[in-house]
PADRENVO-382311 format. One record per residue: residue number from 0; residue in three letters; chain; x, y, z of N, C-alpha, C in turn. Coordinates in Angstrom, 3 decimals. Example, Ala and Ser with C-alpha at 12.3 -4.5 7.8 and 13.67 -1.06 7.14 Angstrom:
pos 0	code ALA	unit A	n_X 13.190	n_Y -5.690	n_Z 7.800	ca_X 12.300	ca_Y -4.500	ca_Z 7.800	c_X 13.200	c_Y -3.300	c_Z 7.800
pos 1	code SER	unit A	n_X 12.850	n_Y -2.250	n_Z 7.080	ca_X 13.670	ca_Y -1.060	ca_Z 7.140	c_X 12.900	c_Y 0.030	c_Z 7.870
END
This chain:
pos 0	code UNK	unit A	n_X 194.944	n_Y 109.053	n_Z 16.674	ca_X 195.716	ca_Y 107.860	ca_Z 16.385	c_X 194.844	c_Y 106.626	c_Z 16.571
pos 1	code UNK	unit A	n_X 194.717	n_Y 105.721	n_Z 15.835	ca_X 194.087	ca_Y 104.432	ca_Z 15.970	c_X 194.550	c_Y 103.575	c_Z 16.899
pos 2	code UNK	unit A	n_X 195.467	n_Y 103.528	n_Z 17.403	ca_X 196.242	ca_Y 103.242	ca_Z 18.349	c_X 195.763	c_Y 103.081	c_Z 19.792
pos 3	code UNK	unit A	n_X 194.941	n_Y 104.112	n_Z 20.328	ca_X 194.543	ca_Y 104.555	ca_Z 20.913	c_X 192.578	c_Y 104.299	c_Z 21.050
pos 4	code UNK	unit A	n_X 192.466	n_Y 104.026	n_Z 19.970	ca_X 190.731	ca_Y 103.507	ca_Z 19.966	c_X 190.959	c_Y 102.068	c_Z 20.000
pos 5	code UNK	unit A	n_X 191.831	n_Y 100.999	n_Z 19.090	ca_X 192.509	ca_Y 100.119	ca_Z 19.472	c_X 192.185	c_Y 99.302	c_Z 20.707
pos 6	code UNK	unit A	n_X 192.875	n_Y 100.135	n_Z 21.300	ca_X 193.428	ca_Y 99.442	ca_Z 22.688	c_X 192.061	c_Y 99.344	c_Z 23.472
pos 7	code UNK	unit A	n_X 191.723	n_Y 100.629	n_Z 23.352	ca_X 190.149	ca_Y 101.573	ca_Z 24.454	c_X 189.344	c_Y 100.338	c_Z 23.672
pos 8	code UNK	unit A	n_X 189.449	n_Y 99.417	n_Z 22.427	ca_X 188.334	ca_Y 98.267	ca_Z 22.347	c_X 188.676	c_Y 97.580	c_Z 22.846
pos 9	code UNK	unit A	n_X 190.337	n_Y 97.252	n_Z 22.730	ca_X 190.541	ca_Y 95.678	ca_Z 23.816	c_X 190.188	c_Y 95.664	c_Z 24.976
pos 10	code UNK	unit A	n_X 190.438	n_Y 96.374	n_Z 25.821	ca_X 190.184	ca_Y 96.928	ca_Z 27.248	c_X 188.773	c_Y 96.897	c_Z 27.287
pos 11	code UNK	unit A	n_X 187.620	n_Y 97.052	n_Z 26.407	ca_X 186.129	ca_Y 97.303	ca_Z 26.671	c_X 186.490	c_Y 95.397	c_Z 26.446
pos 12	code UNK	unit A	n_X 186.605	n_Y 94.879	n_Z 25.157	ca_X 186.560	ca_Y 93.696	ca_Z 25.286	c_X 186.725	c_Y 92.726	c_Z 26.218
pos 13	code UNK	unit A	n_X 187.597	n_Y 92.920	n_Z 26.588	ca_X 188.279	ca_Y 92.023	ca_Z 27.786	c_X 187.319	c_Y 91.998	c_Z 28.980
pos 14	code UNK	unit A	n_X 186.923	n_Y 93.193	n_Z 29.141	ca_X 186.362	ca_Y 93.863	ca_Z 30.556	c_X 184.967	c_Y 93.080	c_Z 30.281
pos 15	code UNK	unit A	n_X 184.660	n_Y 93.023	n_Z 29.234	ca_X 183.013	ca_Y 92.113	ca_Z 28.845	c_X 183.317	c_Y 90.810	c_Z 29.024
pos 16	code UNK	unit A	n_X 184.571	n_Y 90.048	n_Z 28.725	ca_X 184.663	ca_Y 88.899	ca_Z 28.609	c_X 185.039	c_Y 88.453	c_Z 30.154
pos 17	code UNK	unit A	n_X 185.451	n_Y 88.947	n_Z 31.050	ca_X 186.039	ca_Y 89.048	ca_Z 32.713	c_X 184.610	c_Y 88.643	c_Z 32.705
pos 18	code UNK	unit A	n_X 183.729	n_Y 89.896	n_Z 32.991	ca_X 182.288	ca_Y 89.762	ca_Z 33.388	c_X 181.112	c_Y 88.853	c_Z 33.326
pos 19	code UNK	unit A	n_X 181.493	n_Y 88.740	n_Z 31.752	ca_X 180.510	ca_Y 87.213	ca_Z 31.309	c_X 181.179	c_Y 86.074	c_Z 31.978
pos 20	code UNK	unit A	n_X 182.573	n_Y 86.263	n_Z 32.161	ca_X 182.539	ca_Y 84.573	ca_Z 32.947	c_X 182.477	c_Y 84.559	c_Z 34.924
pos 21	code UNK	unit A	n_X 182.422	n_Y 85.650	n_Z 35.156	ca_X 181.797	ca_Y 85.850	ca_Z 36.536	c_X 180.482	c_Y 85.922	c_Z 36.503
pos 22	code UNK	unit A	n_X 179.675	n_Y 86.526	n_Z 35.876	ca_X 178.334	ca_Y 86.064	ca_Z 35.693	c_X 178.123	c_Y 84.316	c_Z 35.507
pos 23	code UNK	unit A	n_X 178.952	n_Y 83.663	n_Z 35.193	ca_X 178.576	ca_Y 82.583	ca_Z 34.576	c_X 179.288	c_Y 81.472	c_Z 36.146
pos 24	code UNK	unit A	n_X 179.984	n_Y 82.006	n_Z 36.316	ca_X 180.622	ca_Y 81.231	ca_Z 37.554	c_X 179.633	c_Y 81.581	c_Z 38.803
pos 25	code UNK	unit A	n_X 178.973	n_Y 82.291	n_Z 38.563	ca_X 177.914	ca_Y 83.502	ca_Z 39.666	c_X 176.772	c_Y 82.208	c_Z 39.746
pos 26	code UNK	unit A	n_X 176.409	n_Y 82.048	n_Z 38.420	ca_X 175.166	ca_Y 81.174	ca_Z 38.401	c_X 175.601	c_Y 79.642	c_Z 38.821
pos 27	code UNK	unit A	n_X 176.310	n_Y 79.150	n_Z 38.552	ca_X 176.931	ca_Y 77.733	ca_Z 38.767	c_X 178.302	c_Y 77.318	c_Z 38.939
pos 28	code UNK	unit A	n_X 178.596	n_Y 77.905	n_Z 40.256	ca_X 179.786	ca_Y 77.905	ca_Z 40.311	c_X 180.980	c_Y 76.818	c_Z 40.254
pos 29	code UNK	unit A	n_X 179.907	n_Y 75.106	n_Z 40.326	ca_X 181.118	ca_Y 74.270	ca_Z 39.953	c_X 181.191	c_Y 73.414	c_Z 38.599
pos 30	code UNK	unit A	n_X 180.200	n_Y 74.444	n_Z 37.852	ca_X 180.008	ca_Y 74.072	ca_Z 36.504	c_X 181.257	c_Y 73.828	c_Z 35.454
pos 31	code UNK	unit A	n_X 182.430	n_Y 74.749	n_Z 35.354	ca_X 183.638	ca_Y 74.665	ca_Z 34.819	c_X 184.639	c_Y 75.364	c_Z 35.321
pos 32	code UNK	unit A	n_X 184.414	n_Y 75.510	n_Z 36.593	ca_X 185.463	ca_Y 76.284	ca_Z 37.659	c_X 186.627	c_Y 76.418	c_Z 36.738
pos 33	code UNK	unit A	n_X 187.634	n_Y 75.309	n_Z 36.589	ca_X 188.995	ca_Y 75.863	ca_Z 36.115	c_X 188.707	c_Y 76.583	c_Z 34.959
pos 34	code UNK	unit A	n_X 187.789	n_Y 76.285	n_Z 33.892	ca_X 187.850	ca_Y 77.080	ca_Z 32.603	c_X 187.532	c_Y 78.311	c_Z 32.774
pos 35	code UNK	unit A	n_X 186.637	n_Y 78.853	n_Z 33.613	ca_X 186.338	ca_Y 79.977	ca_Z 33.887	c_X 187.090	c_Y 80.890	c_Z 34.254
pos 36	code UNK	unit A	n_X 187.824	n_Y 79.817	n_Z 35.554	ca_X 189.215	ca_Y 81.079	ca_Z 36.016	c_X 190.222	c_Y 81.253	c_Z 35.126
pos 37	code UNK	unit A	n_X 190.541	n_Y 80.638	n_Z 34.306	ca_X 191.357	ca_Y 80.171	ca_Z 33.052	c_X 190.861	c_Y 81.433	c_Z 32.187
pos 38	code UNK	unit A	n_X 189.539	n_Y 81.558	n_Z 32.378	ca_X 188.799	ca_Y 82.863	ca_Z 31.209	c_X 188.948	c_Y 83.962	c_Z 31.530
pos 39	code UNK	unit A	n_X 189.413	n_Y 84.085	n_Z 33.373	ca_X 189.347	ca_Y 85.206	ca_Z 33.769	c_X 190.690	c_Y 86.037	c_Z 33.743
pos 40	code UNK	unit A	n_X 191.678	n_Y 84.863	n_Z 33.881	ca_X 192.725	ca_Y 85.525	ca_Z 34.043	c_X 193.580	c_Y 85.510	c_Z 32.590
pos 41	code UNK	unit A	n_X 192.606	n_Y 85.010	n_Z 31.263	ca_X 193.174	ca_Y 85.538	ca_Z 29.988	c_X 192.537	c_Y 86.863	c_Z 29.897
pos 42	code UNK	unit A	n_X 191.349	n_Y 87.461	n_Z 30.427	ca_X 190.798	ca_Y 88.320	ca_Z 30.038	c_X 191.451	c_Y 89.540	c_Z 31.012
pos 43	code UNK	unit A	n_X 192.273	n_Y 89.315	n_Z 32.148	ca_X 192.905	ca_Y 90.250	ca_Z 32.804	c_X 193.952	c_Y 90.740	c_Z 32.089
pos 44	code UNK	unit A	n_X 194.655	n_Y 89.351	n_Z 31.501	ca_X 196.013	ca_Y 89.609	ca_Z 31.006	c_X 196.090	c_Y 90.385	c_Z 29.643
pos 45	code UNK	unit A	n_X 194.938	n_Y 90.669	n_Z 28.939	ca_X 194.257	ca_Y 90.786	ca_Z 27.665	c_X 194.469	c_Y 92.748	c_Z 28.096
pos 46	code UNK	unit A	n_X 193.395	n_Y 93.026	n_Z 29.217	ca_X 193.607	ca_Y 94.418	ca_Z 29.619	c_X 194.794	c_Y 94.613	c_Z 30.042
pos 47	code UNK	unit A	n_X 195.459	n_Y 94.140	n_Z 30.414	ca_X 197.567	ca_Y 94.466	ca_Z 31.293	c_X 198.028	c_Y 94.939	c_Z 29.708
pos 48	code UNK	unit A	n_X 197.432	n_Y 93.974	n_Z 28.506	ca_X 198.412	ca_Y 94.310	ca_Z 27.831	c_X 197.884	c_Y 95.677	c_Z 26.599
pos 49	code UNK	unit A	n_X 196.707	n_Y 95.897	n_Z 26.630	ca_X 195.930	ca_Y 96.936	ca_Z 25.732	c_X 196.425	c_Y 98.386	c_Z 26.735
pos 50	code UNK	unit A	n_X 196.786	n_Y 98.135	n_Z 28.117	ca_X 196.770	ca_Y 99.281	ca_Z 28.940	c_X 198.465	c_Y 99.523	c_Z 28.641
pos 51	code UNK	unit A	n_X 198.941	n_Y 98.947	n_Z 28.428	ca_X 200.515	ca_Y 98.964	ca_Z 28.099	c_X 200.501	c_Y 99.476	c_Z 26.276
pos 52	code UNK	unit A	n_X 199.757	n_Y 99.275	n_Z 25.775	ca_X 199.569	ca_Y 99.589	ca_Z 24.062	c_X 199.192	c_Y 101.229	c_Z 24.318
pos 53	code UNK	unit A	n_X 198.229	n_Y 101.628	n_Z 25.199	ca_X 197.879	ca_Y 102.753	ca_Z 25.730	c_X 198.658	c_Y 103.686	c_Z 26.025
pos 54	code UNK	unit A	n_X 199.549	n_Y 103.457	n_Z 26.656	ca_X 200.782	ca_Y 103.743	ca_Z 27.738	c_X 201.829	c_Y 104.456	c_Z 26.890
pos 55	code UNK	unit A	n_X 202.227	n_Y 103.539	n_Z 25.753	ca_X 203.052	ca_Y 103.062	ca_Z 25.035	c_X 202.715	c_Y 104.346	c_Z 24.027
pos 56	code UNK	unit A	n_X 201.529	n_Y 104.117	n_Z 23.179	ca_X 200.943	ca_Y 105.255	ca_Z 22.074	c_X 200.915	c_Y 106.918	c_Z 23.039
pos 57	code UNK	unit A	n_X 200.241	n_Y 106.809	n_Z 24.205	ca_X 200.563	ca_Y 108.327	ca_Z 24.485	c_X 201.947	c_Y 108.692	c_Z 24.713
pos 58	code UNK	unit A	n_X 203.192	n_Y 107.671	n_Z 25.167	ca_X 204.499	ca_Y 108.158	ca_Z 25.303	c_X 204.800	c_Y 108.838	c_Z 23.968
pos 59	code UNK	unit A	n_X 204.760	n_Y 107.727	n_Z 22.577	ca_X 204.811	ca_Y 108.369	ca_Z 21.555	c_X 204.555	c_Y 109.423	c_Z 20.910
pos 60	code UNK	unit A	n_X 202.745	n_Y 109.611	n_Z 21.335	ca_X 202.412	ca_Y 110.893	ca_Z 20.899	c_X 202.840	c_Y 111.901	c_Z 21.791
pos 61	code UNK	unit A	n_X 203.270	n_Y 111.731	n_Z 22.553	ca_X 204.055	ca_Y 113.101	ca_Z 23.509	c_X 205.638	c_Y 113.347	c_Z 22.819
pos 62	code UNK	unit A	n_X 206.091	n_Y 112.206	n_Z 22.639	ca_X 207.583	ca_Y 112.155	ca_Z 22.363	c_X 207.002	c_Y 113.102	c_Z 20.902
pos 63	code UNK	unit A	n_X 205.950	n_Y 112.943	n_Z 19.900	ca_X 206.317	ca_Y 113.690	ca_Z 18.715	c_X 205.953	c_Y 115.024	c_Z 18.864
pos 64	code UNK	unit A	n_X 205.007	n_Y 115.370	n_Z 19.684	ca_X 204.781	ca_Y 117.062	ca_Z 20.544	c_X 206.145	c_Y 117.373	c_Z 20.759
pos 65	code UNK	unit A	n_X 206.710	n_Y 116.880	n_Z 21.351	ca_X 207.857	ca_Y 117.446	ca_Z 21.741	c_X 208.929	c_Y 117.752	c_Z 20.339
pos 66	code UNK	unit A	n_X 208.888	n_Y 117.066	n_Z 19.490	ca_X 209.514	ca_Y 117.225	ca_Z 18.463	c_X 209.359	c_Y 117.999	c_Z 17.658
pos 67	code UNK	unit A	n_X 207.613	n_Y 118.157	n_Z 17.381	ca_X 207.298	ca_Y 119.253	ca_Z 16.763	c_X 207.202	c_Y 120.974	c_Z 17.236
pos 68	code UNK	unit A	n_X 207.479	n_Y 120.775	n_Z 18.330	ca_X 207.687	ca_Y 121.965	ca_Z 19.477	c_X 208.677	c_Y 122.587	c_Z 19.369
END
């Protein structure tokens, strides 16, 4: 299911974009403080919601196992 590779990119995405702005807050930390944390916690909320798309597609693909069973 595409569904499922999908998500497994948002989740890699996000997880790169968290990182690059802790790296970046790492080096200068009162360089854009709020934007950064601002970056961090879109990029958390980014994985909450690809892990719920995740969640969501294996319920489905179980719910149709079961159907086809």
């Amino acid at each position: 299911m595409q569904a499922f590779a999908i998500a497994a990119a948002g989740v890699s995405a996000a997880t790169d974009r968290f990182a690059a702005s802790a790296a970046r807050t790492a080096r200068d930390p009162l360089a854009d403080l709020a934007g950064e944390t601002v970056e961090r916690m879109s990029a958390e909320t980014a994985v909450k919601a690809n892990v719920a798309v995740l969640k969501s597609a294996d319920e489905m693909y179980g719910s149709m196992l079961d159907i086809l069973a």
